[in-house]
SEVOSE-497566 format. One record per residue (C-alpha): residue in three letters; z, y, x. Coordinates in steps of 0.5 Angstrom, whole numbers, always signed. Layout:
BEGIN
rest: ALA	up: Z	north: Y	east: X;
...
REM end
This chain:
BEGIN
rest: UNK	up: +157	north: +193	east: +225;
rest: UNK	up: +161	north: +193	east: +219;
rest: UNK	up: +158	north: +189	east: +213;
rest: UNK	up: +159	north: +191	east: +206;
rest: UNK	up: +161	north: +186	east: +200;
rest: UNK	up: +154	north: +186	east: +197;
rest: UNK	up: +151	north: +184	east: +204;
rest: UNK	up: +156	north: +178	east: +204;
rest: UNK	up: +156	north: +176	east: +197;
rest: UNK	up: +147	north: +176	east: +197;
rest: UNK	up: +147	north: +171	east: +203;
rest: UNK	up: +152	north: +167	east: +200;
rest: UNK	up: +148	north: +167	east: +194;
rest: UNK	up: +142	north: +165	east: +197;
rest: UNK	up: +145	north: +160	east: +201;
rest: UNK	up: +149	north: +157	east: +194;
rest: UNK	up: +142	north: +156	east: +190;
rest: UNK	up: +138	north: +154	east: +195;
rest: UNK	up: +143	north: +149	east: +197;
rest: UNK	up: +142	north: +147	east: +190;
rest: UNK	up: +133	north: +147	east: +191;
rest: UNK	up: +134	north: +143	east: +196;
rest: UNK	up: +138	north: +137	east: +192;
rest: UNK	up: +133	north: +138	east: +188;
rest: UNK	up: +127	north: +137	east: +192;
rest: UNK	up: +130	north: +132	east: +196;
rest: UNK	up: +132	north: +127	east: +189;
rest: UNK	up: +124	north: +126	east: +188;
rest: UNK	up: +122	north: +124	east: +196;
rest: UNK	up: +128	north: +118	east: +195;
rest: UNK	up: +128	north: +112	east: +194;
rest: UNK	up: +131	north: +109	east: +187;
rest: UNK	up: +136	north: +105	east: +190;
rest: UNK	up: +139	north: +112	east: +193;
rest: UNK	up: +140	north: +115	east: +186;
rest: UNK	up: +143	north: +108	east: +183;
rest: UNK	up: +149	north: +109	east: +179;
rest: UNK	up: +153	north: +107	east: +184;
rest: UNK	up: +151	north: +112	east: +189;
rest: UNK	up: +152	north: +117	east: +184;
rest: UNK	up: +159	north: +114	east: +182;
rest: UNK	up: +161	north: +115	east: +190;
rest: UNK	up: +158	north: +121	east: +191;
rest: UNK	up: +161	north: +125	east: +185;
rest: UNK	up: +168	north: +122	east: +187;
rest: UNK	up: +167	north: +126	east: +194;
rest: UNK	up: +164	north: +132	east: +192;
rest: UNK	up: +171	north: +132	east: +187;
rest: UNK	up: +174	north: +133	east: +193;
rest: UNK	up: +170	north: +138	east: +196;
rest: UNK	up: +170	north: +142	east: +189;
rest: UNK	up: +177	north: +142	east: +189;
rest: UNK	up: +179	north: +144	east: +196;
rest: UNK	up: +174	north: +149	east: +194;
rest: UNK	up: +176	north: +151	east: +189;
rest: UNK	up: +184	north: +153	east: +191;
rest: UNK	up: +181	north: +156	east: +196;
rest: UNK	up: +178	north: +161	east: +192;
rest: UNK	up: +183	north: +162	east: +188;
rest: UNK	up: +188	north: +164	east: +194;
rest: UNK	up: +183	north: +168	east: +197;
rest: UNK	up: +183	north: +173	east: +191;
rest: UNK	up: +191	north: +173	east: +190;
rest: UNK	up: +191	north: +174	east: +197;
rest: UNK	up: +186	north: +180	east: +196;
rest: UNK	up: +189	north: +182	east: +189;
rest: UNK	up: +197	north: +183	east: +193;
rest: UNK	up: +194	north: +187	east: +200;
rest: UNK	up: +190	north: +191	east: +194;
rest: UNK	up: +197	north: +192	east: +190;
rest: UNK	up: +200	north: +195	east: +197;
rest: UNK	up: +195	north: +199	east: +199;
rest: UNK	up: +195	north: +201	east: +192;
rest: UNK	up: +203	north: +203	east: +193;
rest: UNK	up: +202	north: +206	east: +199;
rest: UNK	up: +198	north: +211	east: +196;
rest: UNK	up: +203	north: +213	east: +191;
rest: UNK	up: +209	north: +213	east: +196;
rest: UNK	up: +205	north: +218	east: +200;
rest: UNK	up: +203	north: +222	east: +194;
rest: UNK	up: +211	north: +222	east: +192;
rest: UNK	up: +213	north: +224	east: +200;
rest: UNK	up: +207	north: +230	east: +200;
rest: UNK	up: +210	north: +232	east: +193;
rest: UNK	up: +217	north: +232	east: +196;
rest: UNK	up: +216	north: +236	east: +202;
rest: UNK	up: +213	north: +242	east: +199;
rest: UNK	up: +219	north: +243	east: +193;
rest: UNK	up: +223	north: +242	east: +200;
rest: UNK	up: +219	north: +248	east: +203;
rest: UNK	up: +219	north: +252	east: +196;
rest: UNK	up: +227	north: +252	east: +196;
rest: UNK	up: +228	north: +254	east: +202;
rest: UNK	up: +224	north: +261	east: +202;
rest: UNK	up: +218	north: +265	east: +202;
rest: UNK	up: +219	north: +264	east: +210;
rest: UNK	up: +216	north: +258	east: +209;
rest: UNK	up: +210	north: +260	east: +205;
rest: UNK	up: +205	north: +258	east: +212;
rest: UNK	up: +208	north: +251	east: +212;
rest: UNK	up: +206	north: +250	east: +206;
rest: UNK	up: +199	north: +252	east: +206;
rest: UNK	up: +198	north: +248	east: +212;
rest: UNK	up: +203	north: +242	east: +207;
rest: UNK	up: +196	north: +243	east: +202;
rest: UNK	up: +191	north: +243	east: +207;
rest: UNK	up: +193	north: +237	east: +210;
rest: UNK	up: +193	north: +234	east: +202;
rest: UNK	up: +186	north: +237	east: +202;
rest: UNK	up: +184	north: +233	east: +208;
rest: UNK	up: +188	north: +227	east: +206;
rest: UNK	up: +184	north: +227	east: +200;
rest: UNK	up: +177	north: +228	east: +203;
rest: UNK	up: +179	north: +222	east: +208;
rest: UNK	up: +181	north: +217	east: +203;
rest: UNK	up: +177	north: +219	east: +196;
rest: UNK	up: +171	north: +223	east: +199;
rest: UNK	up: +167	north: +229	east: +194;
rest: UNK	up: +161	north: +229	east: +197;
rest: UNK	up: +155	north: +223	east: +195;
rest: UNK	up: +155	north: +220	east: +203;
rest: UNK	up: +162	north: +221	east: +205;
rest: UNK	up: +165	north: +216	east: +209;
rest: UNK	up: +173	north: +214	east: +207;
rest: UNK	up: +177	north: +215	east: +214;
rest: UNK	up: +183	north: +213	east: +214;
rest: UNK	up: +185	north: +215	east: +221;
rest: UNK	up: +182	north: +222	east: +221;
rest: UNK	up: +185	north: +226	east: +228;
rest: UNK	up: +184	north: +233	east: +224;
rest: UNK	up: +187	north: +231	east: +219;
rest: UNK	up: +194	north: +227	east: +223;
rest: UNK	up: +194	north: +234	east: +228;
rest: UNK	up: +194	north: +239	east: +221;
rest: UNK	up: +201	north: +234	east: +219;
rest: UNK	up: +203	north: +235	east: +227;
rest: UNK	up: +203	north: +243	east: +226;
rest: UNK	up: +206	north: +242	east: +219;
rest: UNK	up: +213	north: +238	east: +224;
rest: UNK	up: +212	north: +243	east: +229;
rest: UNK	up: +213	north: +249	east: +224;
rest: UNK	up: +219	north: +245	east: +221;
rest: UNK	up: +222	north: +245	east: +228;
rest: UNK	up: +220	north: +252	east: +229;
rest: UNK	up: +224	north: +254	east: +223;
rest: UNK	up: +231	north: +259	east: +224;
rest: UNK	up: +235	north: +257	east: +218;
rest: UNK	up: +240	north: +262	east: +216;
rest: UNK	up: +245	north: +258	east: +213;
rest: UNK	up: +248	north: +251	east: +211;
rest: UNK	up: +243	north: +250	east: +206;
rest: UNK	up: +237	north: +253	east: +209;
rest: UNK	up: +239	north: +248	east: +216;
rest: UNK	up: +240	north: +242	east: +210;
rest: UNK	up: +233	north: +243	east: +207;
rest: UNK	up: +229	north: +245	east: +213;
rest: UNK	up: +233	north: +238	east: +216;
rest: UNK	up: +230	north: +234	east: +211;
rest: UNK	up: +223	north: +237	east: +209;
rest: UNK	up: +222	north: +234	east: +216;
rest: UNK	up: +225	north: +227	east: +215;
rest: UNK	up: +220	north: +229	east: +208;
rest: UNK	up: +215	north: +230	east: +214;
rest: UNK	up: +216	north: +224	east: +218;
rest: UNK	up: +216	north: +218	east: +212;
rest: UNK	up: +209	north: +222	east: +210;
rest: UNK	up: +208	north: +220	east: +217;
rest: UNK	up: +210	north: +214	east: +217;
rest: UNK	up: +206	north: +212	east: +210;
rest: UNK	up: +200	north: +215	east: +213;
rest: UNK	up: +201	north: +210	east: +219;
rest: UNK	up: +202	north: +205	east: +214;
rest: UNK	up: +196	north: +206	east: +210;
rest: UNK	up: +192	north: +206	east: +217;
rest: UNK	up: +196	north: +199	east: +219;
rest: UNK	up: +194	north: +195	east: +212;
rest: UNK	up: +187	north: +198	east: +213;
rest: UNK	up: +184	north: +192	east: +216;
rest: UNK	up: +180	north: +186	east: +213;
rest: UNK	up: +185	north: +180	east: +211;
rest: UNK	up: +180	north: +176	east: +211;
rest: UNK	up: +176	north: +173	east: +216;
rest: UNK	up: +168	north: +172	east: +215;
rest: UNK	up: +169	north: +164	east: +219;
rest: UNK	up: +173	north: +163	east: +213;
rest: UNK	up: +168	north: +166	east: +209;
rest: UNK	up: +162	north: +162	east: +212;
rest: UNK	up: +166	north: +155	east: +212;
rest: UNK	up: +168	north: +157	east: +204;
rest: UNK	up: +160	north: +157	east: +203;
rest: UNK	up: +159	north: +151	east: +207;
rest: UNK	up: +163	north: +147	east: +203;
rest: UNK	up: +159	north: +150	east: +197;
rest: UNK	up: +153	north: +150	east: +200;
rest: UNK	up: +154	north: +141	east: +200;
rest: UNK	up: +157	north: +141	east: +193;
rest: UNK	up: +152	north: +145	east: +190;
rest: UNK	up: +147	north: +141	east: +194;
rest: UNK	up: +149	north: +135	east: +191;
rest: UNK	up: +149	north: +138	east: +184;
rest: UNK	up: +142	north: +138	east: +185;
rest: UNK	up: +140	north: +131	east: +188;
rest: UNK	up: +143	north: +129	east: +181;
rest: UNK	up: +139	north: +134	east: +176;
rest: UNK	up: +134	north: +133	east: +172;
rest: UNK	up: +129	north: +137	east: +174;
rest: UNK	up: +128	north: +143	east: +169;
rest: UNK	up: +128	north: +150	east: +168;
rest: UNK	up: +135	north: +149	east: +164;
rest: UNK	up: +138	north: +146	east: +169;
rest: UNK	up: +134	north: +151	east: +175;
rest: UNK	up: +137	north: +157	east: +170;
rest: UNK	up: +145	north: +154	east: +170;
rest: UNK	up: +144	north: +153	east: +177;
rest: UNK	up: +143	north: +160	east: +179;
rest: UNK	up: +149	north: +163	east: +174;
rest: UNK	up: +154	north: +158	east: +177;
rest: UNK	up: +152	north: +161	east: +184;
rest: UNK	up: +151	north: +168	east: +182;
rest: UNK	up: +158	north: +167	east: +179;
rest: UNK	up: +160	north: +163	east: +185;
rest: UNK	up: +158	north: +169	east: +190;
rest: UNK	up: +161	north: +175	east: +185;
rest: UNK	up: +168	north: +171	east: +187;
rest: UNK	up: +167	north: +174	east: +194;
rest: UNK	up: +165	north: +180	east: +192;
rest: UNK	up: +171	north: +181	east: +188;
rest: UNK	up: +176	north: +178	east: +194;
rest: UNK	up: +171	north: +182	east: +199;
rest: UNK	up: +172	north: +189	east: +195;
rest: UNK	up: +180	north: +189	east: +193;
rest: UNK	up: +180	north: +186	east: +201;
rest: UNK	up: +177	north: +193	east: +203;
rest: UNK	up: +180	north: +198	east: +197;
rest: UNK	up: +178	north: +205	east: +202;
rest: UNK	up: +171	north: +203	east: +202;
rest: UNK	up: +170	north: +196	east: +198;
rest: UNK	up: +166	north: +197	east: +190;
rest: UNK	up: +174	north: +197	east: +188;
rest: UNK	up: +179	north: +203	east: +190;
rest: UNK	up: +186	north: +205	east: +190;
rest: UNK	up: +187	north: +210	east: +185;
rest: UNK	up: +187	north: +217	east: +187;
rest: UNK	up: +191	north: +221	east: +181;
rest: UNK	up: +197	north: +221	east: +185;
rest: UNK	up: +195	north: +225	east: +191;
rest: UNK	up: +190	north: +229	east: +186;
rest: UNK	up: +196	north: +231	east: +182;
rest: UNK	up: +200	north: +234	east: +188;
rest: UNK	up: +195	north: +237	east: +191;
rest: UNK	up: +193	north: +240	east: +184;
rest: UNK	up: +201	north: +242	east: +185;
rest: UNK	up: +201	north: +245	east: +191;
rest: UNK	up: +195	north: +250	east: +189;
rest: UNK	up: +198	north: +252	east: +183;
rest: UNK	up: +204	north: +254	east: +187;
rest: UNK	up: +200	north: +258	east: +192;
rest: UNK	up: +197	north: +262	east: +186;
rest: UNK	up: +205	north: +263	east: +183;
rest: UNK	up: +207	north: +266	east: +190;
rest: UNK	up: +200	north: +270	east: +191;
rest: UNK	up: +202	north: +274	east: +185;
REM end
């Protein structure tokens, strides 16, 4: 069962506040000498560390984040560029490629359901079997092509070196479909926390300001990893990659369909 960012974020959430409660709490049950000066000067020298640490982490796991968001991003423009580039191959060739590209369009149609669904409950599938089978078809179609002169084997040559990097970027979007970041490393992120924000509240003064700062802080703390978690999964986290450039070629190819139907 994969979990989604809010599901991540919301216990992280919890656990950051409540950590923040329990120091709270615990601060009236100690004794005097435990909250000296001294104890506190300690205490907030070590929990600097803690925060520090924590903080270079953090801000790792969104650059992290924000590069394989970029990638992933480029990939889909790539794909885009060879889709579009494959039909004017097919288009120059001639009309005995009219099938190629219907089944060129369908495959776009396909690939865009798969990665930016139209319907309320559709599910992103980077790695569709229909949708790969239909781009097959189209390489096998390629192949079957009996050119008739030099520029015509010039094409079909590469409208199927078109269709193997559209391919290869399908594979490539397949690849860096996976989680960069490893939930351990979540959890051990959050401990930390947990223990930081626990001394934030062993020191506090017990008031609704205080409680109500608190809990901001946390929140902001838990929209951090929602943000790393959402740009670690931009096929189906809160932050997608830009559909325009695969919309605009299969828009494309539509409007030539039209042309040759006329």
């Amino acid at each position: 069962m994969t979990l989604t960012s809010v599901e991540i974020a919301l216990p992280i959430l919890c656990i950051v506040f409540g950590s923040a409660i329990l120091g709270l709490t615990v601060s009236k049950r100690l004794a005097p000498h435990h909250l000296s000066a001294e104890a506190k000067a300690t205490i907030t020298v070590a929990m600097a560390v803690v925060g520090t640490m924590t903080a270079v982490v953090i801000g790792f796991l969104i650059n992290n984040a924000n590069t394989s968001f970029k990638s992933r991003n480029s990939a889909v423009a790539v794909f885009s560029a060879d889709i579009g580039e494959l039909d004017s191959l097919l288009r120059r060739y001639g009309p005995q490629t009219d099938p190629i590209r219907k089944a060129v369009q369908r495959y776009t149609e396909l690939k865009l359901e798969d990665l930016f669904p139209t319907k309320a409950n559709g599910r992103r599938d980077v790695d569709s079997p229909t949708t790969a089978k239909v781009l097959d078809d189209v390489q096998d179609q390629i192949l079957a092509l009996k050119p008739g002169d030099e520029r015509q084997r010039w094409l079909s040559a590469q409208a199927l070196a078109a269709s193997v990097r559209v391919s290869a970027a399908q594979s490539k979007m397949l690849e860096e479909n996976t989680n960069t970041v490893p939930l351990p490393f979540v959890g051990a992120v959050t401990l930390w926390l947990a223990v930081l924000y626990a001394s934030f509240g062993l020191f506090a003064p017990r008031t609704a300001v205080t409680v109500i700062a608190l809990f901001l802080s946390a929140f902001a703390v838990s929209m951090a990893f929602k943000l790393v978690l959402d740009l670690d999964t931009p096929f189906a986290g809160g932050i997608h990659v830009t559909p325009p450039p695969i919309h605009i070629s299969s828009e494309s190819l539509h409007d030539v369909l039209q042309m040759i139907r006329k």
